[in-house]
N, C-alpha and C positions, 0 to 999 in steps of 0.2 A: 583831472583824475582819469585815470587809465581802464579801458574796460576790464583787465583783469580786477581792479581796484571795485570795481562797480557790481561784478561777478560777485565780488565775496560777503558785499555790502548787501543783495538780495539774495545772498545764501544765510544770511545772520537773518536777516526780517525775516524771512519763512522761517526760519527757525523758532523763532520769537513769535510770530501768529500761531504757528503750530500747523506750518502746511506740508502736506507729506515731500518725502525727499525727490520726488519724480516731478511733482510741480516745481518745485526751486530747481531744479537740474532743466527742465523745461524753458524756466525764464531765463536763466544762464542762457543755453545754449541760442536763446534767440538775442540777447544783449553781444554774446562773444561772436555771432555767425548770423549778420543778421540777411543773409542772401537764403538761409535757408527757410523763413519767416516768404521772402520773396518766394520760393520756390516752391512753398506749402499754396501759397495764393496761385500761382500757377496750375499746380498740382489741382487744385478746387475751381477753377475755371475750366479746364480741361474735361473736368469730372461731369462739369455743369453742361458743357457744348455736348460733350459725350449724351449724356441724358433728353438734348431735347432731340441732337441728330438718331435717338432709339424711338424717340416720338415719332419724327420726321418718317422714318423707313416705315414705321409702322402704320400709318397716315396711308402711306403709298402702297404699301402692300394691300389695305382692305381696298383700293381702289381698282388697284388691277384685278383682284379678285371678284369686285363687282363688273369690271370690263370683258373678266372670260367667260363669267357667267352669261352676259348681254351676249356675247358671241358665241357663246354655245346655241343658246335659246334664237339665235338666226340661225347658226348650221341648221338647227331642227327643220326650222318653218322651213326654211329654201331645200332643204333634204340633199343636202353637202356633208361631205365627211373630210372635207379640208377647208381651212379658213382661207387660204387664197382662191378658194371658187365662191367665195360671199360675193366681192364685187362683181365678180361675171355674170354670178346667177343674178343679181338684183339690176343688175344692167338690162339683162334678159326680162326679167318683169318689166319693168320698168317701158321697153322698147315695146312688150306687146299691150301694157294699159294706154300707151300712146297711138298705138295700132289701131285699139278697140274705141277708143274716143273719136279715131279717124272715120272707122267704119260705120260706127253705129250712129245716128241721128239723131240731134240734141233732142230733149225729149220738151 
């Protein structure tokens, strides 16, 4: 039997259930064309990667926004107003707590 043959045979049984003409044309079209059936799956896998890579960015985004905030809140303390003078200035603490540890006498 021929998929046309097969087409007309689940156009009479929808008929005969009482299913509307868009679900028989539905099942047709995935019996005569069934790449398109493939390509609905595709289509919903794509959809699906889609949704978790919106997670994904969204994931990352609160994180750097938790990371400029951390880096704001050191511009503060070190009283810089570029984030490339965080590492110098804290190098600069850094170098005179090792200073003061040098100088002052273990207690």
């Amino acid at each position: 039997m021929d998929t046309q043959a097969v087409a007309q045979r689940v156009e009479i049984a929808c008929e005969e259930l009482g299913l509307d003409p868009e679900s028989a044309h539905r099942m047709i079209g995935q019996i005569l064309r069934p790449e398109l059936v493939e390509a609905a799956h595709r289509q919903q896998s794509l959809v699906d990667e889609n949704v978790r890579l919106c997670s994904e960015l969204q994931r990352i985004r609160e994180e750097r926004d938790q990371a400029l905030a951390i880096q704001r809140e050191i511009m503060q303390l070190l009283e810089v107003k570029s984030p490339g003078r965080i590492i110098h200035n804290l190098r600069n603490v850094l170098n005179e707590c090792v200073l003061l540890r040098t100088l002052l006498p273990p207690e």
